[in-house]
LUMLUM-235412 format. One record per atom (N, C-alpha, C): residue in three letters; atom name; x, y, z. Coordinates in nm, 3 decimals, padded with zeros to 5 digits. Layout:
(ALA CA (X Y Z))
...
***
This chain:
(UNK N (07.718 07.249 00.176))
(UNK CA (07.739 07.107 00.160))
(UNK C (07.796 07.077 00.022))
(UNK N (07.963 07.077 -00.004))
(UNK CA (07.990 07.071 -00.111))
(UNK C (07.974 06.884 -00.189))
(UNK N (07.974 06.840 -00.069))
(UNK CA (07.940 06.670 -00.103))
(UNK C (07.812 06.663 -00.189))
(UNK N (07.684 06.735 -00.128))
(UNK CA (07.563 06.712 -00.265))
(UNK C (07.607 06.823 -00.369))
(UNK N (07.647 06.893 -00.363))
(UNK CA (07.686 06.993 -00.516))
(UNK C (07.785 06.881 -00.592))
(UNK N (07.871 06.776 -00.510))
(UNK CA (07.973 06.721 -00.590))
(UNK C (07.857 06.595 -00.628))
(UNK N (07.763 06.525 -00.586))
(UNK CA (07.749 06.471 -00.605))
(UNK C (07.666 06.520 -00.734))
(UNK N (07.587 06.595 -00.723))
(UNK CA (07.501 06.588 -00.843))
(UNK C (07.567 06.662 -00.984))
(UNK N (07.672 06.690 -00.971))
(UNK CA (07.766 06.685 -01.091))
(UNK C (07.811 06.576 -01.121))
(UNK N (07.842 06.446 -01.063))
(UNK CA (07.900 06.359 -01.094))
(UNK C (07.775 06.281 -01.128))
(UNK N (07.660 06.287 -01.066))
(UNK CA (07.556 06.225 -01.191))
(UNK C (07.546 06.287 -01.295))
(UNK N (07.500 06.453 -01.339))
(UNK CA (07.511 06.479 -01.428))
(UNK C (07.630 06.450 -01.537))
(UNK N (07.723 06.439 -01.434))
(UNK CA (07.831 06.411 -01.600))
(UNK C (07.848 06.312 -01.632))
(UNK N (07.825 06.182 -01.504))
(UNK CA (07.832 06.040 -01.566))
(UNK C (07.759 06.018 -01.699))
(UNK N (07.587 06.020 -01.613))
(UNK CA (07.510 05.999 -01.680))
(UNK C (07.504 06.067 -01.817))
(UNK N (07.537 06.201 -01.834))
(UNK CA (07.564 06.287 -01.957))
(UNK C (07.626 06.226 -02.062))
(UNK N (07.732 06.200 -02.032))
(UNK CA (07.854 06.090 -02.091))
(UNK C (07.810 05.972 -02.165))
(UNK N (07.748 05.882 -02.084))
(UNK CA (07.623 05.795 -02.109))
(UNK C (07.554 05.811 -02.253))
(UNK N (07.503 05.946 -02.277))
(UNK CA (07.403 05.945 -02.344))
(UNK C (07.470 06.009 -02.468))
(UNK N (07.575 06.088 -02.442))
(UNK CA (07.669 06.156 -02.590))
(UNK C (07.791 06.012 -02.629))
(UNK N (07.818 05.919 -02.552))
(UNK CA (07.877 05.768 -02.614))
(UNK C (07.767 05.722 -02.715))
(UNK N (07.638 05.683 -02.639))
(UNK CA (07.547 05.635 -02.761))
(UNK C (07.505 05.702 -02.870))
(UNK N (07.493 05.846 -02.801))
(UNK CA (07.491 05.908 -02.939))
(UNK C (07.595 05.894 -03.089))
(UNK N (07.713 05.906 -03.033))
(UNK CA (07.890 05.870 -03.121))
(UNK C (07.838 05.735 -03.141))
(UNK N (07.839 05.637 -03.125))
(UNK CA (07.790 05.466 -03.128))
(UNK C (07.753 05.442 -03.233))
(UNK N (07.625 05.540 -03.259))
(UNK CA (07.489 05.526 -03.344))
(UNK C (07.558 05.621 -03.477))
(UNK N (07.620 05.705 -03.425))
(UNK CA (07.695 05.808 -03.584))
(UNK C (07.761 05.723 -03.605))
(UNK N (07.869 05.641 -03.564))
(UNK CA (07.994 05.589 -03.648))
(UNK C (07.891 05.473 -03.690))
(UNK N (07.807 05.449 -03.657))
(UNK CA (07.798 05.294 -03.701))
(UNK C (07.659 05.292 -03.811))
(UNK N (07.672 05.429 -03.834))
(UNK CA (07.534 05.476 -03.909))
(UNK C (07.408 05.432 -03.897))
(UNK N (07.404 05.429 -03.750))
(UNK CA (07.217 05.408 -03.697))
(UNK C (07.149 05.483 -03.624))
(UNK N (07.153 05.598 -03.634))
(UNK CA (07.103 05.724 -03.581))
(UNK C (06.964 05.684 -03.514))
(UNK N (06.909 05.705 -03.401))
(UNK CA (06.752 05.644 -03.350))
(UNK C (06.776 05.511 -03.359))
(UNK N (06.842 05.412 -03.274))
(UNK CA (06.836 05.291 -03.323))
(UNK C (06.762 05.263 -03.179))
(UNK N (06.655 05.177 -03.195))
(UNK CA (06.574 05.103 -03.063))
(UNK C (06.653 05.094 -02.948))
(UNK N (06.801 05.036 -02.946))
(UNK CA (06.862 04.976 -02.833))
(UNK C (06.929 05.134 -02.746))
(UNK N (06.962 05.191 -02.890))
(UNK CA (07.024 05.351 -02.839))
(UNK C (06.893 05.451 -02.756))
(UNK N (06.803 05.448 -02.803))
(UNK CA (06.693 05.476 -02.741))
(UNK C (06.661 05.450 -02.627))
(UNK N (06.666 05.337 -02.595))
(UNK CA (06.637 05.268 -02.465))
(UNK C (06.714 05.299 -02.362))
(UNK N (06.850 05.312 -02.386))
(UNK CA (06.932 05.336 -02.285))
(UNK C (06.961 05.502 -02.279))
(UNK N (06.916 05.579 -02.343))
(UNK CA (06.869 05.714 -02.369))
(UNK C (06.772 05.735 -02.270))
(UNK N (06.666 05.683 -02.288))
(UNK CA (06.562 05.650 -02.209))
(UNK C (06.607 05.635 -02.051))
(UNK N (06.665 05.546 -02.014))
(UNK CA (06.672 05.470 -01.856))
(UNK C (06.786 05.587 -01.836))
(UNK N (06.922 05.623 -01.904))
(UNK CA (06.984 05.750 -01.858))
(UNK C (06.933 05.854 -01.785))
(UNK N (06.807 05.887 -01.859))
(UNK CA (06.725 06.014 -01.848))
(UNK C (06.617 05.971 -01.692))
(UNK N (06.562 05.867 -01.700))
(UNK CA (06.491 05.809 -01.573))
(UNK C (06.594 05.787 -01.459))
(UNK N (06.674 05.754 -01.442))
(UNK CA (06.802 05.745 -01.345))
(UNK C (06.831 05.849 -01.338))
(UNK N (06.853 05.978 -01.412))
(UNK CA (06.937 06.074 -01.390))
(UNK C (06.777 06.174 -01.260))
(UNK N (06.672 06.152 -01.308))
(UNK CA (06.579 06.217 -01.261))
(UNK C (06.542 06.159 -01.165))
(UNK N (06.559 06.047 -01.085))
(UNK CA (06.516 05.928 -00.956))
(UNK C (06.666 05.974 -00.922))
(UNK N (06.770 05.963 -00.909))
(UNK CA (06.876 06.036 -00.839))
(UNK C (06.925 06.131 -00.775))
(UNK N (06.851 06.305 -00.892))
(UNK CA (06.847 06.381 -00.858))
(UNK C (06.716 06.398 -00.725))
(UNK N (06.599 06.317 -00.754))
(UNK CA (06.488 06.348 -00.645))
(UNK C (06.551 06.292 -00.523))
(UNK N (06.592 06.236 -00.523))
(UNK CA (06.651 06.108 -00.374))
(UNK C (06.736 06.164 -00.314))
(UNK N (06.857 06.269 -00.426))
(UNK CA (06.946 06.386 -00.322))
(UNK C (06.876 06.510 -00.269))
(UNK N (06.734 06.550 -00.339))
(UNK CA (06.685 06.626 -00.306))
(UNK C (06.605 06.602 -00.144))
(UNK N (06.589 06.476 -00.162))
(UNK CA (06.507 06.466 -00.045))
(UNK C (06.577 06.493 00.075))
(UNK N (06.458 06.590 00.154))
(UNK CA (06.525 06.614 00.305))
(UNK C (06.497 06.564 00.403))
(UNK N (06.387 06.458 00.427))
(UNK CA (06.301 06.386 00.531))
(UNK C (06.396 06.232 00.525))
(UNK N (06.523 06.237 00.521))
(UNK CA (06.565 06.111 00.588))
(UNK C (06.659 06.089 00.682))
(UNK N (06.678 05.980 00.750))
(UNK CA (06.731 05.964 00.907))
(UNK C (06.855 06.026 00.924))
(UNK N (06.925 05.933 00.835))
(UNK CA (07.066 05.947 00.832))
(UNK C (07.151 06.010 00.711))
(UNK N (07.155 06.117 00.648))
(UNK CA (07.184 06.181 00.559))
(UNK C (07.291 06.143 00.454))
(UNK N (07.430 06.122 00.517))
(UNK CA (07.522 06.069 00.551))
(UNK C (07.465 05.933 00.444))
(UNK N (07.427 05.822 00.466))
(UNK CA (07.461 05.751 00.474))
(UNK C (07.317 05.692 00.345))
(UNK N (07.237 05.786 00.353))
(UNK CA (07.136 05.811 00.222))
(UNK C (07.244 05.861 00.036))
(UNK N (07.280 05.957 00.069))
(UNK CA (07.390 06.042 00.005))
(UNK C (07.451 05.883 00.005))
(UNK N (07.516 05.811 00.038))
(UNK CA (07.638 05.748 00.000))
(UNK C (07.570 05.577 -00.080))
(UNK N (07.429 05.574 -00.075))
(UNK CA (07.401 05.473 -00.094))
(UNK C (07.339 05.543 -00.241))
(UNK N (07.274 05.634 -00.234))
(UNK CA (07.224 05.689 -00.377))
(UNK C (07.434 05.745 -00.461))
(UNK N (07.514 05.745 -00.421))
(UNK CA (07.655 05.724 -00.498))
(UNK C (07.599 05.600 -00.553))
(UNK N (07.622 05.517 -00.464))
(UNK CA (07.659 05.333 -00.492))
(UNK C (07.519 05.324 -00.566))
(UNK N (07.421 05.389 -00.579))
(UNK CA (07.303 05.358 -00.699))
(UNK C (07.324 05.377 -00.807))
(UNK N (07.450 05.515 -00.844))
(UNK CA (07.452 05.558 -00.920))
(UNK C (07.575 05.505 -01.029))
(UNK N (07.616 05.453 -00.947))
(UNK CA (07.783 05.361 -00.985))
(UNK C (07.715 05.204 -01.028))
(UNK N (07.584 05.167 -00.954))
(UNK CA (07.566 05.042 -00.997))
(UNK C (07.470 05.053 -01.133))
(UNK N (07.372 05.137 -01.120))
(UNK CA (07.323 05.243 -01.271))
(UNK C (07.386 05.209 -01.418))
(UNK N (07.460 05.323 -01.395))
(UNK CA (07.609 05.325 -01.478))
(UNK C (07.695 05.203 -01.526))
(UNK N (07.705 05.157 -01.491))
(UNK CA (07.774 05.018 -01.500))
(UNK C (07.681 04.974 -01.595))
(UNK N (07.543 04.938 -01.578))
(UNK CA (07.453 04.873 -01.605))
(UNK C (07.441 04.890 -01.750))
(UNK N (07.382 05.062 -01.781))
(UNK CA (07.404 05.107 -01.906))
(UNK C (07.526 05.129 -01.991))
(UNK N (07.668 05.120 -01.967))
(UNK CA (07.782 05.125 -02.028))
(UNK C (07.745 04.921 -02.066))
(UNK N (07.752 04.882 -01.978))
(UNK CA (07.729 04.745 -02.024))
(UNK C (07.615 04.707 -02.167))
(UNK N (07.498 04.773 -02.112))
(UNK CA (07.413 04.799 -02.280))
(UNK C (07.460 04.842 -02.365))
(UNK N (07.580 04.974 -02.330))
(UNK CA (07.607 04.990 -02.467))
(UNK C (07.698 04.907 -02.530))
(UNK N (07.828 04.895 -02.436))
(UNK CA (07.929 04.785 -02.490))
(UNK C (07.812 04.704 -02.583))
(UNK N (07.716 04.639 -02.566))
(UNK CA (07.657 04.481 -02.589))
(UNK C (07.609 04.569 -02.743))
(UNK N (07.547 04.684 -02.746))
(UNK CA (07.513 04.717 -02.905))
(UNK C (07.636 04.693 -03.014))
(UNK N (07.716 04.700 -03.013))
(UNK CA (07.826 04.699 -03.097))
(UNK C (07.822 04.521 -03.141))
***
């Protein structure tokens, strides 16, 4: 099933991405550990681990169509936290 191998690379790298932007954010802007960078450090890391369990799971109806709604979780996720970070600046 190369669809969950693709998928859980494309969380890992979204979300990855995610968390090395805030990291760069916080260097250029010289606030290394800053509360807001943290936080979304934080929810990266909780999303990336509620994503991965939900593709793991094998007890659901329609596979298909589980897989395509945990995408669209992960796209609406994402969004969410690029939007936090945009807003730190």
């Amino acid at each position: 099933m190369a669809n969950i191998r693709d998928l859980k690379k494309d969380i890992n790298y979204v979300l990855g991405d995610i968390i090395e932007a805030v990291y760069i954010f916080e260097e250029s802007n010289n606030t290394p550990g800053s509360k807001e960078g943290t936080e979304i450090i934080d929810k990266a890391i909780a999303t990336f681990d509620d994503l991965i369990a939900k593709v793991n799971q094998k007890n659901v109806e329609n596979r298909k169509a589980h897989l395509k709604s945990v995408r669209e979780e992960l796209e609406k996720e994402a969004t969410s936290l690029v939007n936090r970070l945009n807003k730190m600046g």
